[in-house]
C-alpha positions, 0 to 999 in steps of 0.5 A, a space after each residue: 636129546 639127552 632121557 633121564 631115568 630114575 637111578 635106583 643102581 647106586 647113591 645119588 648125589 644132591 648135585 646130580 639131582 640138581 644138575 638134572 633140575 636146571 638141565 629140564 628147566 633149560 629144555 623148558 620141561 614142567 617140573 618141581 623139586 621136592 626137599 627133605 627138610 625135617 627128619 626125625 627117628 630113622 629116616 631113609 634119606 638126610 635132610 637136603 636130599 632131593 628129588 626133581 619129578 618132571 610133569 610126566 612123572 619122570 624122577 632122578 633122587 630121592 627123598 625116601 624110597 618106596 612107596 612115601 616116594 611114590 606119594 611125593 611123586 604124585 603130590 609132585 605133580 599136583 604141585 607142578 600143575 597148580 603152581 603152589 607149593 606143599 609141605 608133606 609130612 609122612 610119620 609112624 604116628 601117621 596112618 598114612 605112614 604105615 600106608 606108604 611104606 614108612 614103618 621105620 619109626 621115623 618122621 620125615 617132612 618134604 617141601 615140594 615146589 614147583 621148577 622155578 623156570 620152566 615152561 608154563 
């Protein structure tokens, strides 16, 4: 069985990311996939970039580093539990951005849904 680890070592492409995703989902794993889907200002990653997070909080992507990831990582898993999906949006007139790390002056707003396909 292949262990997948976050990559922090050098640039993840959109297509490792969502080779993970089906590769979890044919083991049958839990999962969601989180989405940059709007940006606004400076933002760490460009709308598209992904992040898969299994049910035991392991990752591959990114949709924005530091601890706004940590944030998605933990909304991740409410997702996959619940089932239903959420729009997250972190932002510097945003309290919360100051809180998770995103004091760029951007605005970023991630879709997270669970893994079409995995295991109930």
């Amino acid at each position: 069985m292949q262990e997948y680890q976050a990559r922090i070592d050098g640039p993840v492409t959109g297509l490792d990311v969502l080779t993970t995703a089906e590769d979890w989902a044919s083991a049958g794993r839990k999962a969601a996939i989180a989405t940059v889907i709007e940006t606004w200002g400076s933002a760490p990653r460009p709308v598209g970039s992904h992040l898969v997070i299994d049910a035991d909080g392991n990752f591959e992507g990114s949709v924005s580093g530091g601890c706004v990831e940590g944030a998605v990582v933990t909304e991740a898993l409410d997702v996959i539990e619940s089932g239903a999906p959420k729009i997250l949006e972190f932002g510097v007139a945003d309290e919360t951005a100051w809180q998770v790390g995103l004091s760029c002056g951007g605005r970023i707003r991630i879709f997270v849904e669970p893994l079409t396909g995995a295991a109930d």
